[in-house]
C-alpha positions as CSV (number, residue, x, y, z in Angstrom):
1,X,159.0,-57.3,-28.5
2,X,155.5,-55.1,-28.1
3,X,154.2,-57.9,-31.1
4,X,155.0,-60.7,-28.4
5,X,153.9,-58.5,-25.4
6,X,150.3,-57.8,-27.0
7,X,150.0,-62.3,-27.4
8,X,151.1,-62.7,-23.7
9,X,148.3,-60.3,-23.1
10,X,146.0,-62.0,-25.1
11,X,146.5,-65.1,-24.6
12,X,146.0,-64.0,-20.6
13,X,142.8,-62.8,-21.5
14,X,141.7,-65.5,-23.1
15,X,142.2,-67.4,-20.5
16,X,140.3,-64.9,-17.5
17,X,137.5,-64.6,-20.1
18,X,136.9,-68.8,-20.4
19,X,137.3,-68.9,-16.7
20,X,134.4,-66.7,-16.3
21,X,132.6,-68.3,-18.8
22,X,133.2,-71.4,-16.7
23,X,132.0,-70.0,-13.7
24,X,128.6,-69.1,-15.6
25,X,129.3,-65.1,-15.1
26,X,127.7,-63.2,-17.5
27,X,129.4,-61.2,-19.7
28,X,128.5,-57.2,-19.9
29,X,128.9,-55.0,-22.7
30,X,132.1,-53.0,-20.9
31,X,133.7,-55.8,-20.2
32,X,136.6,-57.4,-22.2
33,X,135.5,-60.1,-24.3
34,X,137.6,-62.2,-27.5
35,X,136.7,-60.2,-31.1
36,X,135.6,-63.8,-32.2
37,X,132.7,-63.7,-29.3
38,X,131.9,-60.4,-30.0
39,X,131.3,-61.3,-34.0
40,X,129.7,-64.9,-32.7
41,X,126.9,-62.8,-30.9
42,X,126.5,-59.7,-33.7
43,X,125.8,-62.8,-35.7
44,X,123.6,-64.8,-34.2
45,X,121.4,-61.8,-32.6
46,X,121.1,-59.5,-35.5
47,X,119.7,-63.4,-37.6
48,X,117.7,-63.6,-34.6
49,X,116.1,-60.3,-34.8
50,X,115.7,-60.3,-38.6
51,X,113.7,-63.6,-38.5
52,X,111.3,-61.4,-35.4
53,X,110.9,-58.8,-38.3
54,X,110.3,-61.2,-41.2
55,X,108.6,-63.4,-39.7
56,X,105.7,-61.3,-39.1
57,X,104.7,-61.5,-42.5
58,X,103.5,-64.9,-43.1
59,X,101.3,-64.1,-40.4
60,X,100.3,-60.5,-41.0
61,X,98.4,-61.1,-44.1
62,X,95.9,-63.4,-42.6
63,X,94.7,-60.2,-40.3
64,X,92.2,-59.3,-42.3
65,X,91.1,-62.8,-43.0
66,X,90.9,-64.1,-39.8
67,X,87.3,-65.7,-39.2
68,X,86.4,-64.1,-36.0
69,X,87.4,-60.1,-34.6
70,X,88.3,-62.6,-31.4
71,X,91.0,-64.4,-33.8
72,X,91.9,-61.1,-35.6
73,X,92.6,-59.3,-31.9
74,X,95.1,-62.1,-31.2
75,X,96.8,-62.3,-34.3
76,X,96.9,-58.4,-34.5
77,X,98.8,-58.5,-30.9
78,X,100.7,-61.3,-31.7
79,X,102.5,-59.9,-34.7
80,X,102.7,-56.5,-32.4
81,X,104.8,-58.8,-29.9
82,X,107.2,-60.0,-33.0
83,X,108.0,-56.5,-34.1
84,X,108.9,-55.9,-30.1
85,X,111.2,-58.6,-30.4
86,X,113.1,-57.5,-32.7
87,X,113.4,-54.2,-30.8
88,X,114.9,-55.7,-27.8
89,X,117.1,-58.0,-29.8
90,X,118.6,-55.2,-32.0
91,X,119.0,-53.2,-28.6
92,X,120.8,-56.1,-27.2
93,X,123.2,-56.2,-30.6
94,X,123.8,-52.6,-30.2
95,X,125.7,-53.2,-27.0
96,X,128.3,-54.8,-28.8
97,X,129.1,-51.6,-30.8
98,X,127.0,-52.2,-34.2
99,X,124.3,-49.6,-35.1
100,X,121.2,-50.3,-36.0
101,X,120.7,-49.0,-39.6
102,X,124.3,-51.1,-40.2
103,X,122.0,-54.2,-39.3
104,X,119.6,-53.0,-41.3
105,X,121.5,-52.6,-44.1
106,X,122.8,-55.8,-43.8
107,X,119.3,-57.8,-44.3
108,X,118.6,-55.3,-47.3
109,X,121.4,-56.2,-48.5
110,X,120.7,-59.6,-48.5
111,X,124.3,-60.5,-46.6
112,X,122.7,-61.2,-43.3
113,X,119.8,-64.2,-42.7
114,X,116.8,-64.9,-41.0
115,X,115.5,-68.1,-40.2
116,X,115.1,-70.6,-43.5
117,X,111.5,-71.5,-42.0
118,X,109.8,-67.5,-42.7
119,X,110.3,-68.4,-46.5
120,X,107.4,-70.8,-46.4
121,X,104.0,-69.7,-47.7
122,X,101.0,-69.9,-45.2
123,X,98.3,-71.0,-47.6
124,X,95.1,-71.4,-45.1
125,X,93.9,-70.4,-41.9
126,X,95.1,-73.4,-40.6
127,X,98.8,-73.1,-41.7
128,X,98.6,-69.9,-38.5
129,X,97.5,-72.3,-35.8
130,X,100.7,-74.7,-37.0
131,X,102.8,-71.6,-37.1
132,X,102.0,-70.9,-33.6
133,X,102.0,-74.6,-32.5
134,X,105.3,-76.1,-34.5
135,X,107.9,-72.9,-35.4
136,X,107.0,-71.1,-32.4
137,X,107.4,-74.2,-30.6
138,X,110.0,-74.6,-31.9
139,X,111.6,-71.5,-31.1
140,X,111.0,-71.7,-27.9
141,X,112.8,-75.1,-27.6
142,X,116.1,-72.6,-28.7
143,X,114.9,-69.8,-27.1
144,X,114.5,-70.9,-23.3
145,X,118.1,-72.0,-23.3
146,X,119.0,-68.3,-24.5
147,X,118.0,-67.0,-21.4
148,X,120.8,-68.7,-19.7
149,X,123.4,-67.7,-22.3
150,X,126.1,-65.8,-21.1
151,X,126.1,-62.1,-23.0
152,X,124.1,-60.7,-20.5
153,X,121.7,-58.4,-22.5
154,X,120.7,-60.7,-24.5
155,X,119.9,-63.3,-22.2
156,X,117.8,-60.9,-20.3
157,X,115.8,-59.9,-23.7
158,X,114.9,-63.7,-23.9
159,X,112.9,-64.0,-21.1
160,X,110.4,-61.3,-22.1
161,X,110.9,-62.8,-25.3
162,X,110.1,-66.5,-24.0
163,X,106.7,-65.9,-22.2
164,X,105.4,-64.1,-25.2
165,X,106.5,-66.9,-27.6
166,X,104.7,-69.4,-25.0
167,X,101.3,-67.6,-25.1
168,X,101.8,-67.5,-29.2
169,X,102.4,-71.4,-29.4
170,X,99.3,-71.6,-27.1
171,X,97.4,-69.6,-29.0
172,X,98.6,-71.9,-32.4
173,X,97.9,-75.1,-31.0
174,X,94.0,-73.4,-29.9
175,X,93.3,-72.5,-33.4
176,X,94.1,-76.4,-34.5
177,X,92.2,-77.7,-31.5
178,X,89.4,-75.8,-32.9
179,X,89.4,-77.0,-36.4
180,X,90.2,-80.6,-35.5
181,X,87.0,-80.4,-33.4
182,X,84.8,-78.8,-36.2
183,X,84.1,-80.2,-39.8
184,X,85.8,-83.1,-41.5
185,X,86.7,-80.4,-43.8
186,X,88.5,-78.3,-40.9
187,X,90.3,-81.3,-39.5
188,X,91.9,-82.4,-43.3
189,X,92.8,-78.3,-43.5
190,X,94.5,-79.4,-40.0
191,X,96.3,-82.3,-40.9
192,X,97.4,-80.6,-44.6
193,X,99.1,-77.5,-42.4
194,X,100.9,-80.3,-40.4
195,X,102.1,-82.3,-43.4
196,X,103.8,-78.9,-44.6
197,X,105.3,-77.4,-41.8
198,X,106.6,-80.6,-40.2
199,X,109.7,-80.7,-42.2
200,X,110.7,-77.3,-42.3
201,X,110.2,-77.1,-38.6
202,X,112.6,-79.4,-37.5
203,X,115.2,-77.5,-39.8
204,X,114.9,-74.6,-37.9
205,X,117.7,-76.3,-35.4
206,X,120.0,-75.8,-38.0
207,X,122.1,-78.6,-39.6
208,X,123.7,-81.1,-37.9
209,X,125.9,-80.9,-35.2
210,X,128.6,-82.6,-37.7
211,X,128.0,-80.3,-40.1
212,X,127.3,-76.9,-37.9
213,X,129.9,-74.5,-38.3
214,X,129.5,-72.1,-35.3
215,X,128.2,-74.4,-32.8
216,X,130.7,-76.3,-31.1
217,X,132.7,-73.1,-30.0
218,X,129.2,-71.4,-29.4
219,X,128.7,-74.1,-26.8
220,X,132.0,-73.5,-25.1
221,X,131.3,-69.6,-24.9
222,X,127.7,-71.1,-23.4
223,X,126.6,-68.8,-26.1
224,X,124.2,-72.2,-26.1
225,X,123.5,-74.2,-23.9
226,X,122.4,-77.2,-26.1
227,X,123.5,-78.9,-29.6
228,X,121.5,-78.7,-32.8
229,X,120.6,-82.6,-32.6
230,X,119.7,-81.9,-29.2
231,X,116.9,-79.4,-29.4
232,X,115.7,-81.0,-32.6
233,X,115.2,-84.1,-30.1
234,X,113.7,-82.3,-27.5
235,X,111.4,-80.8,-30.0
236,X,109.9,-84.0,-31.5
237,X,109.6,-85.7,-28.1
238,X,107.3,-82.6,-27.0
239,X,105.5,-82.5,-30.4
240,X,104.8,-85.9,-31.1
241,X,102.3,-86.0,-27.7
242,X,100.8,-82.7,-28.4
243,X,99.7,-84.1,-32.5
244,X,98.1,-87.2,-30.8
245,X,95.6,-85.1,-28.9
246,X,94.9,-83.5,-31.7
247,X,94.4,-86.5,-33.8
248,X,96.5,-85.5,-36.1
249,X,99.0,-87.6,-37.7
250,X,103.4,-86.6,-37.8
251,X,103.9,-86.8,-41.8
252,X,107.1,-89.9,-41.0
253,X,106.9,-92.9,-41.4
254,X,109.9,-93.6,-39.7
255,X,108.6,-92.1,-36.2
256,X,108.4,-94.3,-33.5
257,X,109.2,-94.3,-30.1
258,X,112.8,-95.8,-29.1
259,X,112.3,-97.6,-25.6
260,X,116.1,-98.0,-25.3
261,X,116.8,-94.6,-25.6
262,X,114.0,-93.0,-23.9
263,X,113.1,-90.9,-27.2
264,X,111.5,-90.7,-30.8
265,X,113.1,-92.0,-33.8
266,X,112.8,-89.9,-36.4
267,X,113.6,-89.5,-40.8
268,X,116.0,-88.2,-42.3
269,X,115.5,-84.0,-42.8
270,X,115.7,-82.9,-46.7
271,X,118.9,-81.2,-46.0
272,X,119.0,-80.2,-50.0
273,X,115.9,-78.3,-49.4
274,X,117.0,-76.7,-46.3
275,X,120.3,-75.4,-47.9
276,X,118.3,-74.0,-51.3
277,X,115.9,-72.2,-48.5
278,X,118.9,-70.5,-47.2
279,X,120.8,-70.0,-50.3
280,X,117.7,-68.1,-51.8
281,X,115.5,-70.5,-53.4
282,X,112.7,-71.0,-50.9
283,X,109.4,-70.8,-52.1
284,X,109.2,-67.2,-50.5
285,X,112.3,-66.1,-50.7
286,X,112.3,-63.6,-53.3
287,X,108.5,-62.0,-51.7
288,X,109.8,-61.7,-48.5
289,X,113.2,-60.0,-49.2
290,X,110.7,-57.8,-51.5
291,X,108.3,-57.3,-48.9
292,X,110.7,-55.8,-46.6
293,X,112.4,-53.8,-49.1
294,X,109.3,-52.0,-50.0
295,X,108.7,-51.4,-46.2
296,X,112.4,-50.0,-45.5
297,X,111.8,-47.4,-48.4
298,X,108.3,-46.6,-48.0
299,X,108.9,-45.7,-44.0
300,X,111.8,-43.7,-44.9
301,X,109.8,-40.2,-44.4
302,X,108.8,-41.7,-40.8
303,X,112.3,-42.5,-39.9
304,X,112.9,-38.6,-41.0
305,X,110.0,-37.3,-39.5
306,X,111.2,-38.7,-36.2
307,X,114.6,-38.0,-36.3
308,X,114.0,-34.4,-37.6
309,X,111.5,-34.2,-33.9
310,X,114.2,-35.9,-31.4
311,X,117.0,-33.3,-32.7
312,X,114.4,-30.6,-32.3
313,X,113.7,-31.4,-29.0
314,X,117.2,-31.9,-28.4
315,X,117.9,-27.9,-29.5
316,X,115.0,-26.8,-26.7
317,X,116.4,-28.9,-24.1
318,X,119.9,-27.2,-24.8
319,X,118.5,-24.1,-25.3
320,X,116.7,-23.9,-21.7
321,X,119.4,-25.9,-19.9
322,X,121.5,-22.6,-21.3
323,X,118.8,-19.9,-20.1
324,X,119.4,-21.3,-16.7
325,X,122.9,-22.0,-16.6
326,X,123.2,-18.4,-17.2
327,X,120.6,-17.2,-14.7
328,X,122.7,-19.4,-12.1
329,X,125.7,-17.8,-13.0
């Protein structure tokens, strides 16, 4: 009887929870949500804020090769801003009752992802203007919807989130401008960048909606607010503009605009390479995963240092709130 009693309950929760869901309420960290939600958005957030923390290595070792202090100031703030994502989204995880170093653990481990596109080398200077312009555009295709998911503390960390990402895809699409303008030799360094992040770019929307695991019930949580197919869509019709003022030409053949539709048609994606990226076999793969490794164990005295302070400060606080406890009494 208390076994059938607990699936009444349930299932009347259920029920409340879709209805608010429905009515576009957001969902707060004290409030009752389905374990499956709960897992859904531990998922998808932590993933999230690995890629922030990896990703800031295909970018961090042009720093000290930028060609101007100018471009080396930008890129130093922008991989600044990509660490302080990952802050806010691990925050945002947190309220769902996972700690941080468990999240942590996880990437070390290797049993949680980041996004397939980080395990891509960036070869010139021109491969960080079509990071900025292509997989921070494309982020921000995602991202911008996130802000109207419905766990509220992460769809609040996605607006700060989204105006930085905006000024970084500017500041991409600046540095190709740039080189397209300069030397024939600048403008093929353009075009090559394109050529190579293209492809993996439009993977970052995941597989297809046929073959996506998590996103149909994702969409009925209005965990997202759009399909796969559709942001990948929404992507190209917004890129394909942007690479004609360049003068720079999308590596498909099969691109052309659909006047029945009212969008670009577009090739097939390599789907065998985007599932060896994820499984592991990306060209960067193994460097990255090492990279981050090294970092984890070489700021390990930091972590201490700092946790070793806070408890210390903790024992004076106690310690005087205890003084004047006494002197009240």
């Amino acid at each position: 009887m208390p076994a059938e009693g607990k699936t009444i309950e349930n299932a009347d929760l259920l029920k409340a929870f879709q209805e608010r869901i429905d009515r576009d309420e957001k969902i707060e960290p004290k409030d009752w949500m389905p374990d499956a939600y709960r897992q859904t958005l531990i998922r998808q957030i932590s993933q999230h804020a690995h890629s922030e923390v990896i990703g800031m290595l295909p970018e961090g070792n042009w720093i000290p090769r930028a060609p101007s202090l100018r471009r080396k100031a930008a890129l130093i703030a922008k991989v600044q801003d990509e660490a302080g994502h990952g802050l806010y989204l691990y925050s945002a995880a947190e309220t769902l009752g996972i700690d941080r170093e468990t999240l942590y653990q996880q990437l070390l481990a290797g049993k949680a992802k980041y996004s397939s596109i980080f395990n891509y080398p960036t070869l010139t200077w021109a491969d960080i203007g079509a990071v900025g312009w292509l997989v921070d555009g494309a982020a921000i295709m995602n991202q911008v919807m996130l802000t109207r998911t419905s766990y509220g503390p992460y769809a609040r960390a996605m607006v700060r989130i989204c105006k930085e990402e905006s000024f970084h895809q500017r500041q991409g699409y600046e540095i190709l401008l740039t080189l397209v303008r300069g030397s024939e030799e600048q403008k093929a360094m353009a075009q090559d960048a394109l050529d190579r992040w293209w492809w993996p770019s439009l993977m970052m929307f995941g597989p297809n909606d046929a073959e996506s695991v998590h996103s149909a019930q994702s969409m009925a949580w209005r965990i997202k607010r759009k399909s796969n197919d559709e942001l990948r869509q929404q992507f190209v019709d917004a890129t394909v503009p942007q690479a004609e003022v360049l003068g720079l030409q999308i590596p498909d053949a099969d691109l052309k605009w659909n006047e029945d539709r009212g969008h670009y048609d577009f090739g097939e994606i390599d789907w065998n390479e985007f599932w060896s990226v994820v499984h592991g076999n990306g060209p960067c793969n193994r460097e990255r995963m090492a990279a981050y490794q090294d970092a984890h164990a070489n700021g390990a005295w930091v972590r201490e240092a700092a946790m070793a302070y806070a408890e210390k400060r903790q024992m004076r606080k106690n310690e005087t709130t205890g003084k004047i406890d006494l002197q009240v009494a």
